[in-house]
Each structure stands twice: as structure tokens, then as C-alpha cells.
C-alpha positions as MATLAB code, in Angstrom:
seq = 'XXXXXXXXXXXXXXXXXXXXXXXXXXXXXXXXXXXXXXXXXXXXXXXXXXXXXXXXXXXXXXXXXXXXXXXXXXXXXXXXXXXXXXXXXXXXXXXXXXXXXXXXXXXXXXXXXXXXXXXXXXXXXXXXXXXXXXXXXXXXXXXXXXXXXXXXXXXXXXXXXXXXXXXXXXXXXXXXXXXXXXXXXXXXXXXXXXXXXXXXXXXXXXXXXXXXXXXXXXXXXXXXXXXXXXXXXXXXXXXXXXXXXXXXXXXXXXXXXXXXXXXXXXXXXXXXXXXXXXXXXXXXXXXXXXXXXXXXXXXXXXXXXXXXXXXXXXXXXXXXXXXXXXXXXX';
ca = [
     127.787  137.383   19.841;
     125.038  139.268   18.799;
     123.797  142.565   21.105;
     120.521  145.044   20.826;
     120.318  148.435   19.835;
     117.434  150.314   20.249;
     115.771  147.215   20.539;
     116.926  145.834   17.512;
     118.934  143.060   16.730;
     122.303  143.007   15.098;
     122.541  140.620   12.590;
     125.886  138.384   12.738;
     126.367  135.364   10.497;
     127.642  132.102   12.590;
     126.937  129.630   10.058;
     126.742  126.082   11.171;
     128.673  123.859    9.930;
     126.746  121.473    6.978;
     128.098  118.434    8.750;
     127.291  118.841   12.276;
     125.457  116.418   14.119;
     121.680  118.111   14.397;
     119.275  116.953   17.016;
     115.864  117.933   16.100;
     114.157  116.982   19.347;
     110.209  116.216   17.980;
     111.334  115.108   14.491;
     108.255  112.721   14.122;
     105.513  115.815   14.586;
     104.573  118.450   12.928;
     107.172  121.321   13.805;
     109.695  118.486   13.825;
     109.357  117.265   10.567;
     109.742  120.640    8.650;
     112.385  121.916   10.438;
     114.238  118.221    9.511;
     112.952  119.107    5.731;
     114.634  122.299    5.353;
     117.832  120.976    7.222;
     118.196  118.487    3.926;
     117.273  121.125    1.934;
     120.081  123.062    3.058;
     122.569  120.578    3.109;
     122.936  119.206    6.352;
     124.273  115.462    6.129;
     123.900  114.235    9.556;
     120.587  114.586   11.693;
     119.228  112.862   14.286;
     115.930  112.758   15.858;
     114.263  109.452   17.108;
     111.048  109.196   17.660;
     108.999  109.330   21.042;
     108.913  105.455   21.337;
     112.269  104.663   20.760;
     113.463  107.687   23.267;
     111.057  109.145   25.581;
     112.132  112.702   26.787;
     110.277  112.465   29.979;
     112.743  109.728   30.877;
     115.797  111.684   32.648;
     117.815  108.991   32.714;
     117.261  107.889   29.045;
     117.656  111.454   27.858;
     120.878  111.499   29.371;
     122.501  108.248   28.387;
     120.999  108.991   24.890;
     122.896  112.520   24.837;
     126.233  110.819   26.119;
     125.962  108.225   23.693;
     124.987  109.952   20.305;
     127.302  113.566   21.929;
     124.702  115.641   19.345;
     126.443  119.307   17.979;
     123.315  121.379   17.887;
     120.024  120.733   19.611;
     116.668  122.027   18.264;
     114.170  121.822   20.953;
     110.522  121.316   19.480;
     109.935  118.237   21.145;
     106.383  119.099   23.105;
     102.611  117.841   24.111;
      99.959  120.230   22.657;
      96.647  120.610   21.882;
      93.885  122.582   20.905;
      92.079  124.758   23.525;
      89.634  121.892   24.369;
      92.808  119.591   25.293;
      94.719  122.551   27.375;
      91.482  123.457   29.071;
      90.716  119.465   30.299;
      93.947  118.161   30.864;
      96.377  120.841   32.227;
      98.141  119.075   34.758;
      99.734  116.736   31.577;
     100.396  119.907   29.777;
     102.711  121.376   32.076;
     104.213  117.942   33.824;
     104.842  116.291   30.260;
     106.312  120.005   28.969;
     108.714  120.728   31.700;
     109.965  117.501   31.958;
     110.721  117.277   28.159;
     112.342  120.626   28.362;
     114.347  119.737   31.678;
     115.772  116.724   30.624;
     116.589  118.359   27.027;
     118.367  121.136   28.386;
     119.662  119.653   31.441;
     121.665  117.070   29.202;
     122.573  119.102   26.958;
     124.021  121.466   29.507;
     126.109  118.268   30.763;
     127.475  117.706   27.016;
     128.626  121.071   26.732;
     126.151  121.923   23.477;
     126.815  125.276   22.579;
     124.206  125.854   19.824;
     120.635  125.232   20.841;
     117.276  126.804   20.171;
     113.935  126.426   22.121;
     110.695  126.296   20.364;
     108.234  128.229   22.671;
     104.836  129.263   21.767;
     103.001  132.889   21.610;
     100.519  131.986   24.580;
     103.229  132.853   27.019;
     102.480  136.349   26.743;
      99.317  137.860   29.125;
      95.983  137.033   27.415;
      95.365  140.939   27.421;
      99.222  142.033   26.160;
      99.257  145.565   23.844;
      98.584  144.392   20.133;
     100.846  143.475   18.464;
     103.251  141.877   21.124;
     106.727  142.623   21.556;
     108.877  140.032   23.569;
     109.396  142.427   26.505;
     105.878  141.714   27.292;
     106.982  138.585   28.882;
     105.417  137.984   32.388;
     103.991  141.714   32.365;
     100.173  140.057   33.124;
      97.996  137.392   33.446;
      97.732  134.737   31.157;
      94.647  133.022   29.100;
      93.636  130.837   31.693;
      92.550  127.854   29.329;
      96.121  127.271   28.009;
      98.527  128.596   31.522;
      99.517  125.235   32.145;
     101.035  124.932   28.681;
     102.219  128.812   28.764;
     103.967  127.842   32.332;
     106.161  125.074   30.899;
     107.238  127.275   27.639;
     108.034  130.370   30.156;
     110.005  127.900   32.317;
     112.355  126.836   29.132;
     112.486  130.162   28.074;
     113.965  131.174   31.676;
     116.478  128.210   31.918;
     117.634  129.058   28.373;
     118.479  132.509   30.155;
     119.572  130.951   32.910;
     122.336  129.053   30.816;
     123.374  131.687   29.121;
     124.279  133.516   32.237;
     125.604  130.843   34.346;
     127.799  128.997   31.118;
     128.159  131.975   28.827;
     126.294  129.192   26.249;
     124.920  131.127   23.121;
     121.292  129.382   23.749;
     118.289  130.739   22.083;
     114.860  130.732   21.965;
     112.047  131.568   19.495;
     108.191  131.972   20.074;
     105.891  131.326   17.090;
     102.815  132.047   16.865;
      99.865  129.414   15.546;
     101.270  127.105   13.443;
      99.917  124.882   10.769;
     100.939  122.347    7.648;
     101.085  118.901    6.571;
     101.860  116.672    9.518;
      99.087  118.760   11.526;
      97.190  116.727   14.096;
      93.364  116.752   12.960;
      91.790  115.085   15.924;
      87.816  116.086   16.608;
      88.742  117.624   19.847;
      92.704  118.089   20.119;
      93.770  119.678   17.302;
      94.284  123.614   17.092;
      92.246  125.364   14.993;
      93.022  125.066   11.526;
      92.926  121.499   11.167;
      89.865  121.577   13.288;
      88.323  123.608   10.846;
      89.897  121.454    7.641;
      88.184  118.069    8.806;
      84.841  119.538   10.023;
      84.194  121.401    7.031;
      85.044  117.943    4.387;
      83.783  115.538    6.371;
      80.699  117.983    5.689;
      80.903  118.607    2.238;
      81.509  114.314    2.109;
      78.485  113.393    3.875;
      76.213  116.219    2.195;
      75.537  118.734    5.549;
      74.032  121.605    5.489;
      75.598  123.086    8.577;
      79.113  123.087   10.063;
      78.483  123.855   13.873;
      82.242  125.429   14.651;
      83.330  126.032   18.123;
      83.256  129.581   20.564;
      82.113  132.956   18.804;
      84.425  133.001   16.329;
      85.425  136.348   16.505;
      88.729  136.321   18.361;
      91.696  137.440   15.789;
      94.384  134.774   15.375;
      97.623  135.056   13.523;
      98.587  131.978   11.315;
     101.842  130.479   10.347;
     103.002  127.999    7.964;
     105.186  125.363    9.428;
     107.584  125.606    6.419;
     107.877  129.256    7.179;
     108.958  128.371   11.042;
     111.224  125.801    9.664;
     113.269  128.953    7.493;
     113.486  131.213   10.510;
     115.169  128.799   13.167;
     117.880  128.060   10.656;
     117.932  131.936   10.264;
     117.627  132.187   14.052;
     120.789  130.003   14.735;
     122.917  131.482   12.270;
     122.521  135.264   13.187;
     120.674  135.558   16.649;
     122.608  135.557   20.044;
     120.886  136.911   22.432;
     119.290  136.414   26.219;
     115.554  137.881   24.816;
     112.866  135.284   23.001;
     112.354  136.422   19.214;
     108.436  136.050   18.166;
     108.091  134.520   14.529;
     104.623  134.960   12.799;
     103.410  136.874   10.146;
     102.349  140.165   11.453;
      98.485  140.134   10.287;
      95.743  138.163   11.717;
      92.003  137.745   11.143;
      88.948  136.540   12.969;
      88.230  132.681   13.415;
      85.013  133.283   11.472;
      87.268  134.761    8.753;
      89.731  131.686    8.826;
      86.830  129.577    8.811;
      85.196  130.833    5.442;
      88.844  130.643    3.969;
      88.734  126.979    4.614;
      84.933  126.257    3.443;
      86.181  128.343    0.151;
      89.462  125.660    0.080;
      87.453  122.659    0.998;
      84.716  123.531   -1.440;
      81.835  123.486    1.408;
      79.157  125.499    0.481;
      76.517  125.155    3.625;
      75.413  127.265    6.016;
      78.341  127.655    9.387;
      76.850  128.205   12.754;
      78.710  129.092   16.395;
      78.286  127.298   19.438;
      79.051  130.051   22.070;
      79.013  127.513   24.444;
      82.687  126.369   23.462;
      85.320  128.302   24.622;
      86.653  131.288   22.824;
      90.350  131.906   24.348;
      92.738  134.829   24.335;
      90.376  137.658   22.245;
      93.606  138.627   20.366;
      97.477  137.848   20.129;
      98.910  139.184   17.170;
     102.703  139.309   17.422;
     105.427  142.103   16.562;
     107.960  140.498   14.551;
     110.050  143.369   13.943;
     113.031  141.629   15.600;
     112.823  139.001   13.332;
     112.379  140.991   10.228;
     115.517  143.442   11.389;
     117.502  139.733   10.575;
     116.370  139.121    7.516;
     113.459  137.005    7.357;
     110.071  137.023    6.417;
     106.956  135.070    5.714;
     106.487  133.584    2.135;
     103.582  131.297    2.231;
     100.310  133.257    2.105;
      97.846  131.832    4.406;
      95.011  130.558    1.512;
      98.035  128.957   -0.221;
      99.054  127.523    3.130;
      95.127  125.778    3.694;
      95.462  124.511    0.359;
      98.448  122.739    0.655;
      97.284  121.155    4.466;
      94.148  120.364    2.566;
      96.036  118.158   -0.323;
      98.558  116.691    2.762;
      95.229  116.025    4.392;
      93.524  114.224    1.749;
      96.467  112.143    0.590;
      97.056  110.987    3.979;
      93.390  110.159    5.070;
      93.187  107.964    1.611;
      96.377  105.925    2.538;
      94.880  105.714    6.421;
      97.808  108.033    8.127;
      96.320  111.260    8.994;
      96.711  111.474   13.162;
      93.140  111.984   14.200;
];
């Protein structure tokens, strides 16, 4: 097992085993589906991960007969509801009810199978909405959070506290990660659900399609966000699983952020819009800033490769492709 020195890591290779049964909890979505890519990619020969309609994790008792039945190796927890900030401000009571039961029943039965290598895929708004730039982990619970998204940060805290929890009870090696805002192909681009990117991705060509001369975009636009290419999350919980054993959440991101006015020019510039933008300050703006430290990550080996323009352009091609053949989730 891994321990910390002076806050650091140490790195120690546990490799898994190319022919383990892999449960990537969430396969079907966005975070799912690229972790499940660069499982092939690596060589692993026998993964699971049905979708929400054949096994619905908020179903205890199907969760558990499911676990007993298919007696999975290695769990990868991504499984979750989310949203943009319009969804987690209007409908927080699903947010956290649909979250911790997902992660309850996950972790519960996996607990009863005896899985001794899982992760849990948290999320960066579980630190306080006014943490010291850029976060470190041991900011955890050290404030209050944003409240248009604590419902949502609630759940993740809770899994991140029962992965603890197992791991002092059972001696289990769980762990869990926290990345920051994620995007790629398999993104969600509904008008009013979808995080930011995406938002920004249809707005801005369904503009430039029907010949606008303004994109209205949502809040101020000036708080900084941090953005991370799903591809580049898939790399580091492989990464994470392999050489990180320990009781304290590791943030994954990039280490630079910009403004949303910034990320929104970089997608007009993708998208080839070339109108005039305009902010409704009416709209909610969020957390002002949550730019993580990933030191801990870095100290084991990893790092971002997909630059963030690169990153739009690619979403923007999965985005086009799949709105032609009528399969973009909006």
C-alpha cells in the first residue's frame, strides 16, 4: 500500500490484471464510455457495464443480485445524475436522492462481494465555493459550499466518506478521485442541463446555422473554470488504480483555468460563429473560481495531454456527426 510524505504520494505499481472482470458502473455516459475506451485500449478482455435500463443502481435489491450474480473483480464507480447549474439549482432533491442511492448500493454490494479494487468518481464542487486557489484535497469540508450545486456536492462527499469508511473498517484498498469539469464526445448538450461546454457548443452553431447575430450566454461570464478532457480522466483512473492507495481523494484536472467569457470565444472561434455574444446576468453565475492543485496526481506520473482548443474541436466533430445521424442527447 501506498503512504504520504510530505504530502506527497508514493508511487507503487499494482498492476491489474488484463483479464479481470471490470465493472465500469455508468458505461453508457459520458465518463463511462471513455474510461471503457481506454480499458480496450489497454488490453483489458473482460468488462462489464450495463446500461441504466437493463440495471438500475437505485434499485438495492437489483444492485445486489446483479453483483452476486456477475461477482465483478474491480469496480469503477462513475455511475451518477448530473447537470448543468440550471439542473442542480431546480431539482436538488433528485441530485442528492438519485446520487447517494447509486453510490450506496454500489459500494454497499460491493463491500458484500469482497471487491478489493474500486475507485469513486467524485467531482471538484465538493470543495467550499470560496476554498484557497488552487485546491488541495485537504480542503475537504473546511467551508461552505456553492449553494446551487450542495445537493450534488453532498452525495459525492458522502461516497468519498464511505470509501474511507471501508478502508478503515475492511482494510479494502478503495479509492477515490475528484475531477474537475469534464467534457468530450458523449457530452450531454441539452438547452438547459448540460454543463457548460456543450452549452456553449450548441448555442453558438445552432447560431451560426440559422444566421444570428447574437448568442445571449448565461451569468456574467467571468467566473474562471478549469476544463478537462474526458479521455484525459479516462488515463488517470487506470493510473489511479495501479499506483494510488490511499484514505485522501486525489483531484485530476489540468492546473490552468480561464474565464467563461474566455471559453466561450474559444468555442465561437471552433464553431466558426462570428456574431456579436451578450450576458444575461440574470442567470446564475456559480462558484467565482475552483481551480484545482493536482500536484498529487502529477507526483504519480500523470498529466494532461489534450489541450483544451484541441479538446472543443474534437466535441465539436463528435457533435456534428452525431446530430446528422439523430443521436446527440439533447
Amino acid at each position: 500500500m501506498s503512504t504520504t510524505t510530505a504530502g506527497k504520494p508514493q508511487t507503487d505499481h499494482r498492476p491489474l490484471d488484463r483479464s479481470a472482470r471490470v465493472y465500469v458502473a455508468g458505461a453508457h455516459g459520458m465518463v463511462g464510455s471513455a474510461i471503457w475506451r481506454h480499458l480496450v485500449q489497454e488490453g483489458f478482455t473482460d468488462l462489464i457495464g450495463p446500461s441504466s435500463a437493463a440495471l438500475d443502481l437505485r434499485d438495492r435489491g437489483a444492485v445486489f443480485d446483479w453483483f452476486a450474480a456477475t461477482r465483478p473483480q474491480v469496480v469503477i464507480l462513475s455511475a451518477a445524475r448530473v447537470g448543468g447549474i440550471k439542473a442542480n439549482a431546480s431539482r436538488p432533491a433528485e441530485f442528492l436522492s438519485d446520487n447517494l442511492r447509486i453510490q450506496v448500493n454500489v459500494l454497499d454490494a460491493a463491500r458484500r462481494q469482497g471487491i478489493t479494487r474500486l475507485l469513486f468518481l467524485g467531482s471538484s464542487c465538493i470543495y467550499p465555493k470560496h476554498a484557497t486557489q488552487p485546491i488541495r484535497e485537504d480542503a475537504l469540508l473546511t467551508g461552505p459550499l456553492e449553494p446551487t450545486n450542495d445537493a450534488y456536492a453532498i452525495a459525492k462527499i458522502a461516497g468519498i466518506l464511505q470509501v474511507q469508511a471501508v478502508r478503515r473498517q475492511d482494510a479494502l484498498p478503495w479509492i477515490s478521485a475528484m475531477p474537475t469539469n469534464l467534457y468530450g464526445p458523449g457530452d450531454n448538450f441539452h438547452p438547459e442541463n448540460s454543463h457548460v461546454l456543450p452549452s456553449l457548443i450548441r448555442r453558438f452553431h445552432q447560431a451560426r446555422e440559422a444566421g444570428e447575430a447574437l448568442v445571449r450566454n448565461w451569468g456574467t461570464g467571468t467566473p474562471r473554470r478549469e476544463f478537462l478532457h474526458v479521455d484525459d480522466l479516462a488515463r488517470a483512473c487506470l493510473l489511479l488504480l495501479e499506483r494510488y492507495d490511499g484514505d485522501m481523494p486525489v483531484n485530476v484536472g489540468t492546473g490552468t483555468d480561464l474565464t467563461i467569457q474566455e471559453a466561450a470565444a474559444l468555442v465561437a472561434e471552433v464553431v466558426d460563429y462570428a456574431g456579436a455574444v451578450a450576458w444575461d446576468t440574470n442567470e446564475l453565475d456559480g462558484t467565482p473560481r475552483k481551480l484545482l492543485d493536482i500536484s498529487r496526481i502529477q507526483d504519480l506520473g500523470w498529466a494532461p495531454q489534450i489541450k483544451l482548443k484541441e479538446g472543443i474541436s474534437q466535441t465539436y466533430a463528435w457533435y456534428l456527426e452525431h446530430l446528422a445521424a439523430g443521436t446527440v442527447r439533447i
